[in-house]
C-alpha positions as CSV (number, residue, x, y, z in Angstrom):
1,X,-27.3,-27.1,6.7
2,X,-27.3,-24.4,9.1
3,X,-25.9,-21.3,7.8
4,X,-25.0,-18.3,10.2
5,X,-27.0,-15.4,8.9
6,X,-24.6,-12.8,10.3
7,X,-21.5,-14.2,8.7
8,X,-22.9,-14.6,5.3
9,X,-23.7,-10.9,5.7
10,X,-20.2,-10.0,6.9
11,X,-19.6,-7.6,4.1
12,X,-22.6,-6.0,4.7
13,X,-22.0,-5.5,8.5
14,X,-18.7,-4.0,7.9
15,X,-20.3,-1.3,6.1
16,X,-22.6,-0.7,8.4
17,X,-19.9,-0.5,11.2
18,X,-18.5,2.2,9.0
19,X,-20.3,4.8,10.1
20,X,-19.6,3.7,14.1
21,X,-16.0,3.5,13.6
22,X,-15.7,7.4,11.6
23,X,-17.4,8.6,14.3
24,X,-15.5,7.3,16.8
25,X,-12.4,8.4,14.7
26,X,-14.2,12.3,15.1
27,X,-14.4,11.8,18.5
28,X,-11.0,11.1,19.4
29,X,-10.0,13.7,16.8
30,X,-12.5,16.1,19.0
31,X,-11.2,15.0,22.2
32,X,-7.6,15.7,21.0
33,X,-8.3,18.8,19.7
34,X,-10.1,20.2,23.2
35,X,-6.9,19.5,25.0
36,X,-5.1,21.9,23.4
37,X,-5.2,25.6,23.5
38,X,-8.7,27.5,22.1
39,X,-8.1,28.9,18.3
40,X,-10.4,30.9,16.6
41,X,-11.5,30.1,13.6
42,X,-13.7,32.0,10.6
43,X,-16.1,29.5,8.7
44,X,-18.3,31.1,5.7
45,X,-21.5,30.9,5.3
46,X,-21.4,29.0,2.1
47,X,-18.4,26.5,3.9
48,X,-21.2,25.8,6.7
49,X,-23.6,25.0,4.4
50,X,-21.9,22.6,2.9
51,X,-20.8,20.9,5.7
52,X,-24.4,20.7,7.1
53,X,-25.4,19.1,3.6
54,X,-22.2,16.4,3.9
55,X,-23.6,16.0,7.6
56,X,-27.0,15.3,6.3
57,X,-26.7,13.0,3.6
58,X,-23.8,10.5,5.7
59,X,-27.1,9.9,8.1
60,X,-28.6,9.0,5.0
61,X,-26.9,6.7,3.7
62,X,-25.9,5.0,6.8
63,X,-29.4,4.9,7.9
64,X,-29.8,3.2,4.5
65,X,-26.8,0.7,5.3
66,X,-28.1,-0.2,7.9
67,X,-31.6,-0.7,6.8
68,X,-30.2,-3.2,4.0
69,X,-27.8,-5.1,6.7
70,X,-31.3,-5.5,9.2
71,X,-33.0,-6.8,5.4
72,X,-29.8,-9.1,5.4
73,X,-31.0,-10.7,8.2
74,X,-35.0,-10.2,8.2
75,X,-35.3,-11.6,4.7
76,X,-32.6,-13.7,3.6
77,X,-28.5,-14.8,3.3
78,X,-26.3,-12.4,1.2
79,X,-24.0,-14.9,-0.4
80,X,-20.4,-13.7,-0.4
81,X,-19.0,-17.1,-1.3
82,X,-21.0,-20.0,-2.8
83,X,-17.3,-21.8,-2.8
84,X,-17.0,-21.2,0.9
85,X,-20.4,-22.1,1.4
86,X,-19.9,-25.6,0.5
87,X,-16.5,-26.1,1.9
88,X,-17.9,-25.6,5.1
89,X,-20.7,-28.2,4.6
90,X,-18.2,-30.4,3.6
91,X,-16.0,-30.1,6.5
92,X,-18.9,-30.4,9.0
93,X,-19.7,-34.0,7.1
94,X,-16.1,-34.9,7.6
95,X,-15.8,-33.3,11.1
96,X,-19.3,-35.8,11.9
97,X,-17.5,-39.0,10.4
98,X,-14.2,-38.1,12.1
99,X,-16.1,-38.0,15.7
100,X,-17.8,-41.4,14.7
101,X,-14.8,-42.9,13.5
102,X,-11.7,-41.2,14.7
103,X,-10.1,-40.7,11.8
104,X,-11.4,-40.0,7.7
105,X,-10.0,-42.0,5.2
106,X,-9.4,-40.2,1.2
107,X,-12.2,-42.3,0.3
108,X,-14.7,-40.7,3.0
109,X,-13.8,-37.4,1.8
110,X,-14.2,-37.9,-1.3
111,X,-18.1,-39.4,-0.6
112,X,-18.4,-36.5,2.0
113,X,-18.0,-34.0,-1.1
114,X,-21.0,-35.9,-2.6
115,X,-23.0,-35.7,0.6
116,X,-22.7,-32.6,0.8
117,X,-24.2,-31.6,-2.5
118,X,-26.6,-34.2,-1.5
119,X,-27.7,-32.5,1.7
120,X,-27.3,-28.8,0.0
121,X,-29.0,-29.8,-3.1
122,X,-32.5,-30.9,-1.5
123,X,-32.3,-27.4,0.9
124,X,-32.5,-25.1,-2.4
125,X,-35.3,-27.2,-3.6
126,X,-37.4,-27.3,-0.6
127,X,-36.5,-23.7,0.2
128,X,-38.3,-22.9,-2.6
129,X,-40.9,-25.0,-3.2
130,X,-42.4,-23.8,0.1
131,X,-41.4,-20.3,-0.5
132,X,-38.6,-20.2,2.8
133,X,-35.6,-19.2,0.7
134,X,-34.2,-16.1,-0.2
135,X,-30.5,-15.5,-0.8
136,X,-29.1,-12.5,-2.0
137,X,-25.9,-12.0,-4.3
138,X,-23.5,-9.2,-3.7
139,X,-24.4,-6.6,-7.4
140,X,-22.2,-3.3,-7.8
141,X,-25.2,-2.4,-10.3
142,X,-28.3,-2.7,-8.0
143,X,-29.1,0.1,-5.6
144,X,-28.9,-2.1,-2.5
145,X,-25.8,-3.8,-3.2
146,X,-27.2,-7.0,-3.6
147,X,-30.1,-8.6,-6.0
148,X,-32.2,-11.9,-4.8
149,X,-31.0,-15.1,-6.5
150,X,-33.1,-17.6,-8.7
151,X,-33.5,-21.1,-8.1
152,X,-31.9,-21.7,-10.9
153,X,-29.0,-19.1,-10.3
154,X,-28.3,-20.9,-6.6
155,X,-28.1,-24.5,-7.9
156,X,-26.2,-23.4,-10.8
157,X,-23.6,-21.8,-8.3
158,X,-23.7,-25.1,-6.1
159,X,-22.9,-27.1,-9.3
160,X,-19.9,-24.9,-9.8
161,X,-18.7,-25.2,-6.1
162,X,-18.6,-28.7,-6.3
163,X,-16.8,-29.5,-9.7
164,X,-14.6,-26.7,-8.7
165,X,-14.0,-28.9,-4.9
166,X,-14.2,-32.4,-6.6
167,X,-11.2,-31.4,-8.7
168,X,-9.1,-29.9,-5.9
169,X,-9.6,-32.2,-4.0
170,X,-8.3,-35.0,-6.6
171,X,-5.8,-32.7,-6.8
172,X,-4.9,-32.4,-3.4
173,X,-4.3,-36.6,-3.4
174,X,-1.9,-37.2,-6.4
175,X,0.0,-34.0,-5.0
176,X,-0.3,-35.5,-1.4
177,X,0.9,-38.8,-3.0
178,X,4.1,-37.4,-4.6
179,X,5.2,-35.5,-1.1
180,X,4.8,-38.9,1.1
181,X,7.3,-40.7,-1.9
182,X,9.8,-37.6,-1.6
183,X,9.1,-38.0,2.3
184,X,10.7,-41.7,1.9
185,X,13.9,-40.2,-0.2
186,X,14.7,-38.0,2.4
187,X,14.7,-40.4,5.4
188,X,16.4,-42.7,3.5
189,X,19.2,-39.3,3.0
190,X,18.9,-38.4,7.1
191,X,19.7,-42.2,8.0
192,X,22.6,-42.0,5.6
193,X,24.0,-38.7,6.4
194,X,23.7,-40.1,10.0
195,X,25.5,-43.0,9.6
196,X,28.3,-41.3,7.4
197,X,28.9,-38.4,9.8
198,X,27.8,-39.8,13.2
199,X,30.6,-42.5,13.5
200,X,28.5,-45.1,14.7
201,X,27.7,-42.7,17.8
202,X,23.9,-42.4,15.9
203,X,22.9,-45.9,15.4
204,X,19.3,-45.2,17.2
205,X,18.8,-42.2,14.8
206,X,19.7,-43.8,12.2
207,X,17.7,-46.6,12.7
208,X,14.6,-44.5,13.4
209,X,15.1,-42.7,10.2
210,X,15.1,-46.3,8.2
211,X,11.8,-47.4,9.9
212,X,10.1,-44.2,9.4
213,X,10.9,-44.4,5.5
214,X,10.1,-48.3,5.7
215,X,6.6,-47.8,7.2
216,X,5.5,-44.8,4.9
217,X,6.8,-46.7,1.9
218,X,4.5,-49.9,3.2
219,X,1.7,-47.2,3.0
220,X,2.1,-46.0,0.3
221,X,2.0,-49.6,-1.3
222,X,-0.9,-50.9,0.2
223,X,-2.7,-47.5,-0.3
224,X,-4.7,-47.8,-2.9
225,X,-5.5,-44.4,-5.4
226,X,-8.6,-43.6,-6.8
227,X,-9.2,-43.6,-10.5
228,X,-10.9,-40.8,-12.3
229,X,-11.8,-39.5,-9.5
230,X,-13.3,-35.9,-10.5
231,X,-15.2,-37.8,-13.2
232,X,-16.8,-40.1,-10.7
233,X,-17.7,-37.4,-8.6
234,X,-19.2,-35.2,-11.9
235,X,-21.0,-38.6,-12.7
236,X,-23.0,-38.8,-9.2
237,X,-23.8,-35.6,-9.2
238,X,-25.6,-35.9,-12.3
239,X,-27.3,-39.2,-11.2
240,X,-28.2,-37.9,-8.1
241,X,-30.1,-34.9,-9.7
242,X,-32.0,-37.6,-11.9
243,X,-33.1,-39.7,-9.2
244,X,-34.1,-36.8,-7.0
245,X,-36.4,-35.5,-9.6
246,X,-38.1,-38.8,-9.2
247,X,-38.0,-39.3,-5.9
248,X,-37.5,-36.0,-4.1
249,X,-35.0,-37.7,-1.6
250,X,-31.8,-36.3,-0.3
251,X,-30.8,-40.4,0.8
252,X,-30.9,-41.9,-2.7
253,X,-27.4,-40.6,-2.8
254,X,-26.3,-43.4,-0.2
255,X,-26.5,-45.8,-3.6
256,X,-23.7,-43.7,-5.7
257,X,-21.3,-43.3,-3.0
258,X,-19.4,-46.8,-3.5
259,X,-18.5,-46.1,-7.2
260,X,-17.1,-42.7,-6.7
261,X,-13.3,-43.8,-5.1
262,X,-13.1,-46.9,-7.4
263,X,-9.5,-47.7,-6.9
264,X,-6.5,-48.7,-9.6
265,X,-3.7,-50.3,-9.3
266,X,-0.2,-48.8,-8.0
């Protein structure tokens, strides 16, 4: 998986741009200000002071954003989003198969979800194994912002991420199953409302309307929908994660991916 440092670090960034975009905001306000007739004005001593203390201590602290956005990058990931983390490796598997193939089936997604964990899984291992990984997570209560995550910690979160895609994403098919069965009902109402109101001066429409609601009806017949899907999915992760341990490779997940879209009957 290649992860872009700098995005995973956006929030980080942003505070560090902070500082550039107040003091461009001063400038304009400066520039505004010198356009316009001289004033005088009377500053205390003790009101200069302080100024010249608030002065100080912003260079502080954006010298010390910055120093923990350029440790961001130097040491490690700051994770803002395990969830989005994996999407993305998902839709890069999908995006691969889709070039390949020209087109991904419910049943490739489904197995991409599993290849990514897969693929994600084995990277946190190895990472630390050889001692290459370090990602942060974003902690109100630590100094920097941020604290460095456990092995542990990082697959627990990838865990999560999945079961939390898995389930959308069987989700996402009954729902997507219901809208192409409403999808037929309402062609079926256009041809008729066609027919009834167009006088016979609509018979292409009409006719296009019937087809449309035939063929998606045909598909939705010969379709077939997958059963238990989440629970297949939970299953393979768990079997994956046993024969990993054995045989430390990523590919032994090419012998679950036929039994997670097991398909049931209409």
């Amino acid at each position: 998986m290649v992860v872009q440092k700098g995005h995973d670090a956006y929030h980080l960034f942003r505070i560090a741009q902070t500082g550039n975009k107040e003091e461009k905001q001063r400038k304009s306000t400066f520039q505004a200000a010198s356009d316009q007739e001289p004033v005088s004005v009377a500053i205390s001593k003790e009101g200069l002071e302080k100024y010249r203390s608030e002065m100080i201590a912003a260079q502080k602290n954006k010298a010390k954003e910055e120093e923990s956005f350029e440790k961001s990058l130097k040491d490690g990931i700051i994770i803002t989003s395990a969830n989005r983390l994996f999407r993305g490796e998902f839709h890069e598997i999908n995006r691969q198969k889709e070039n390949e193939k020209g087109s991904v089936t419910k049943e490739d997604a489904a197995q991409s979800i599993l290849e990514a964990y897969a693929l994600m899984y084995d990277e946190i291992v190895r990472g630390y194994a050889d001692g290459t990984r370090a990602m942060y997570e974003a902690d109100a209560d630590s100094p920097e912002g941020y604290r460095l995550l456990t092995k542990e910690e990082e697959l627990k979160l990838l865990d999560d991420a999945y079961k939390k895609l898995s389930e959308g994403y069987e989700m996402w098919i009954e729902r997507q199953r219901e809208f192409e069965k409403l999808m037929v009902q309402e062609y079926k109402k256009t041809a008729n409302a066609l027919a009834k109101y167009g006088k016979g001066r609509l018979k292409d429409k009409v006719s296009e309307y019937l087809e449309m609601a035939r063929l998606l009806q045909q598909r939705i017949e010969e379709e077939k929908m997958p059963e238990n899907l989440k629970g297949n999915l939970i299953f393979s992760m768990h079997l994956f994660k046993s024969r990993y341990a054995h045989t430390m490779d990523k590919d032994v997940v090419k012998e679950m991916l036929p039994s997670v879209f097991v398909c049931r009957e209409n």
